[in-house]
N, C-alpha and C positions, 0 to 999 in steps of 0.2 A: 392626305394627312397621315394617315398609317405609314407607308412609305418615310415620311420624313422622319417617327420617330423608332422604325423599323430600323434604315442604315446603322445609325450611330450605337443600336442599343445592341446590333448583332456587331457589331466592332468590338465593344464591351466585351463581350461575353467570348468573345474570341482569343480577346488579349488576357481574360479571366483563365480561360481553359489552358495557354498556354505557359500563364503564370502558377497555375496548378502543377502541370506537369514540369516546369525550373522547382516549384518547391518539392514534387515529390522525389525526384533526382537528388536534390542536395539533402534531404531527408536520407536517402539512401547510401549516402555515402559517409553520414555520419558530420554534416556542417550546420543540419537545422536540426533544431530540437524544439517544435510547435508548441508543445505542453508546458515547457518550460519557459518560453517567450513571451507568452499572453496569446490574447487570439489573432488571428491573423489577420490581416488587411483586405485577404479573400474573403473573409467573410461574413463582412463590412459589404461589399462591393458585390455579393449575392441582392441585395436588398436594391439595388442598385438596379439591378437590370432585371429583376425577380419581377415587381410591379407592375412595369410597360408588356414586361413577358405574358403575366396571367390577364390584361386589361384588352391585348392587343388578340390573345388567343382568344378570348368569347367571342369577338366580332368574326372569329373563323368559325366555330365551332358553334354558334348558336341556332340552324338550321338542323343541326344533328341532335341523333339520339344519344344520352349519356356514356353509351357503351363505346362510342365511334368515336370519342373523345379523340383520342391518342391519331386515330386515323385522318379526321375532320383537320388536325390542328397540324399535321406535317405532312397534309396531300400535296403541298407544292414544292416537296423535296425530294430531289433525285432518289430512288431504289435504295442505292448503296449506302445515303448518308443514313437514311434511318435505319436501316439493319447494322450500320456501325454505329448509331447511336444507341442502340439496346445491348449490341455488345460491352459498349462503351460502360455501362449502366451496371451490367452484369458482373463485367471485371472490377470493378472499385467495389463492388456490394461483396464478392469475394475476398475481395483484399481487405476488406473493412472488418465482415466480419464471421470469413470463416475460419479465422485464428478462435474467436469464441465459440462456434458452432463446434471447433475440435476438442476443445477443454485447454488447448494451450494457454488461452489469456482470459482471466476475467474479463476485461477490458477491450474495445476494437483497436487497434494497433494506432500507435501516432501515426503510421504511414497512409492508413486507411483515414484520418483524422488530416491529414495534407491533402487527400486526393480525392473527398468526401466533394466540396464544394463543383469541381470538376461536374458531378452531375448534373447539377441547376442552371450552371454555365451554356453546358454543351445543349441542353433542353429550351435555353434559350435561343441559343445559335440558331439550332435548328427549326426555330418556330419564326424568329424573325425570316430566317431566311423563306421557309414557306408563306409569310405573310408577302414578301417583296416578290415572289414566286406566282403565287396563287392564282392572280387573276386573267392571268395568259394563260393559265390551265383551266379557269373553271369557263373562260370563253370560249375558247373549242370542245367543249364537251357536249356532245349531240349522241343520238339513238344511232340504231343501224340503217335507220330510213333519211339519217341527215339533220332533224330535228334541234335546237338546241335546247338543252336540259338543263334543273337548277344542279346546283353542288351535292345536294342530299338524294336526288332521287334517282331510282335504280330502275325506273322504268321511263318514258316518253309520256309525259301528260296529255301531250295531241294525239297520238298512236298507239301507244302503250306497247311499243317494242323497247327491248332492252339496248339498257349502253352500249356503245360501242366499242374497242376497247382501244384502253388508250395507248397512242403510237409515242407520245412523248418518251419514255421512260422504259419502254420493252428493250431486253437484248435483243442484239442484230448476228 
């Protein structure tokens, strides 16, 4: 059941993220002016796939401790995506609002305000995707004696040797 509303809602959020970045482009070139328009259709269409997103990550993360939040909810996604999703996160929160951290703008820039929803978007990508992900990871997850272990635990409940470590996702 997750799976079924996992596809369609990481589709969304895809088609979100890249409707982000057409707006932040024509923002930059001087053809969109968001402030002046009303609000966007982005961000209408956060709420959209925001929902499924936070409903579908507890049933990842409810095993875990609050702190492993972030970690529990995008184990089943490749290395690179989540280190480009923090980058991801990082650049728009700059663009947004180190024009005010400077003293330049009272205000976070329109461009920052076209590129803002981008975050929610891509937070869901990447949650769905670990949710359609997950379970082929959390199946071969055993000790170093072979064992298999639940999603949350760092030791072997039969053995109590430690994880093993995982081959899915190491560079080669």
């Amino acid at each position: 059941m997750r799976k079924a509303i996992a596809y369609p809602v990481m589709l969304l959020s895809g088609a979100g993220v890249l409707l982000c970045l057409f707006s932040y482009l024509r923002w930059s070139t001087g053809s969109y002016r968001p402030l002046k328009s009303g609000p966007p259709i982005l961000f209408i269409g956060i709420f959209v796939v925001w929902l499924p997103t936070v409903v579908l990550m507890n049933t990842l993360t409810r095993d875990f401790k609050q702190k492993d939040l972030w970690k529990a909810a995008l184990r089943g996604c490749p290395r690179g995506m989540r280190i480009g999703l923090w980058v991801l996160v990082g650049a728009v929160m700059a663009v947004t609002f180190l024009p005010v951290v400077l003293g330049r703008n009272s205000a976070p820039s329109e461009g920052g305000f076209t590129l803002f929803p981008i975050v929610f978007y891509a937070v869901s990508f990447c949650t769905m995707y670990s949710i359609i992900h997950v379970d082929e990871l959390d199946a071969g997850r055993r000790c170093l004696n072979g064992h298999a272990m639940s999603p949350a635990a760092k030791f072997c409940e039969e053995c109590g040797a430690p994880v093993a470590p995982d081959k899915m996702y190491t560079p080669t």
